[in-house]
C-alpha positions, 0 to 999 in steps of 0.5 A: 226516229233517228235511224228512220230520219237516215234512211231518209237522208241516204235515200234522197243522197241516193237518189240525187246520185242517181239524177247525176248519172242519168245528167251525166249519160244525157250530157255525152250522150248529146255530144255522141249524137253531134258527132254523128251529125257533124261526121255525116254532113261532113261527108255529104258537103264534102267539109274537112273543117266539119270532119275536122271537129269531130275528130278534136271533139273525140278526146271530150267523150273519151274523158266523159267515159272515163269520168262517168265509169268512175261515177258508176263504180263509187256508187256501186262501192259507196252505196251498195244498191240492190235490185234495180237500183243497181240494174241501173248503175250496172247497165250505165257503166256498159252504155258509156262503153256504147256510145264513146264506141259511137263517137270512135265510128263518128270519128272514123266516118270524119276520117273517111270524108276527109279522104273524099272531100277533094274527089267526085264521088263515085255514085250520088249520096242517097243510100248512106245518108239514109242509112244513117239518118235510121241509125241516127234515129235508133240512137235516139230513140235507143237512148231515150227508152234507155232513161224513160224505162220505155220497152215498147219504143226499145222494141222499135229499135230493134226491128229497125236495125234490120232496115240498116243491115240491108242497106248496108248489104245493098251498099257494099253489093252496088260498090263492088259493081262500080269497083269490078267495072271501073278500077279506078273507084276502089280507093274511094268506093272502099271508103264508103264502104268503111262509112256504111259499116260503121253506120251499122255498127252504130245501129248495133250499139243503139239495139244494146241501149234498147235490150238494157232497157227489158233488164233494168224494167223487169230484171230479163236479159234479152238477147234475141232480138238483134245481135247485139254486144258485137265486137265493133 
């Protein structure tokens, strides 16, 4: 009876420690995706004090990463779960790697708008932001199969990087016109080139929330669905 009343005991422990990480995860995961937000709206309002924010903000989810690892590996040391218990634990330590790359993309975007915030843009901003809403969105909804077991909306995830791919392909082609025909627009055409490859590299990311989601629900590793676990 006593042994059974333990079992019991380190379950709901367990299962409270799990509830933490999934708190954790939630809690950075919402700080990542102001970040995104802000560094966007920084770009297209031209906002240094946005772009600004961003980049202080930056050191918070690098501590969170950091702290969540930690979280992870006690568990893994402490309790030493099986099966999906751990598919869980694992896939959580790779996914704060995921979105602290996320915040540094945030950053990286921030830094260009600063750069651009007193000059004219080039072309008007229509493509990027769209771009970017998309990615936006992926994450999201990346994050939200990720902590609700979703295959099917992880599956939707991955069809739409196509979508930011292209983009980004039109960008740098429409850019590289404006730089051969003027010299004058390389500085700042190169610029939104970088944001439009870290836009994509954040819809990368979002696809390797999406395909942890098949291996934590039926314990399969996907890996034809996008390229994933980019070096980025």
């Amino acid at each position: 009876m006593i042994r059974k009343e333990n079992m019991k005991e380190k379950k709901l422990y367990f299962d409270n420690e799990l509830t933490g990480l999934k708190e954790s995860l939630t809690k950075m995961a919402n700080l990542v995706e102001e970040a995104i937000d802000m560094s966007i709206k920084s770009l297209v309002e031209q906002d240094l004090d946005l772009a600004a924010k961003v980049i202080e903000n930056d050191d918070i989810i690098d501590k969170m990463e950091l702290d969540i690892e930690e979280q992870c590996l006690q568990m893994i040391a402490l309790r030493h779960p099986i099966a999906k218990n751990l598919r869980i634990i694992g896939c959580g330590y790779k996914t704060v790697s995921d979105l602290e790359r996320v915040a540094d993309h945030a950053v990286s975007i921030a830094k260009a708008s600063q750069y651009l915030s007193t000059k004219s843009m080039v072309k008007p901003l229509i493509d990027i932001p769209r771009m970017a809403e998309i990615a936006q969105n992926m994450l999201k909804d990346g994050l939200n199969a990720y902590f609700s077991g979703d295959v099917e909306l992880a599956k939707e995830v991955w069809v739409r990087d196509k979508m930011v791919d292209d983009l980004d392909n039109q960008i740098f082609r429409e850019l590289l016109t404006f730089m051969m025909e003027d010299p004058h627009t390389i500085s700042r055409a190169i610029h939104l080139i970088f944001v439009s490859n870290n836009i994509e590299r954040i819809a990368d990311h979002a696809t390797n929330l999406a395909e942890r989601v098949v291996y934590i629900v039926n314990g399969e590793r996907i890996k034809n669905y996008s390229k994933n676990d980019k070096e980025t």
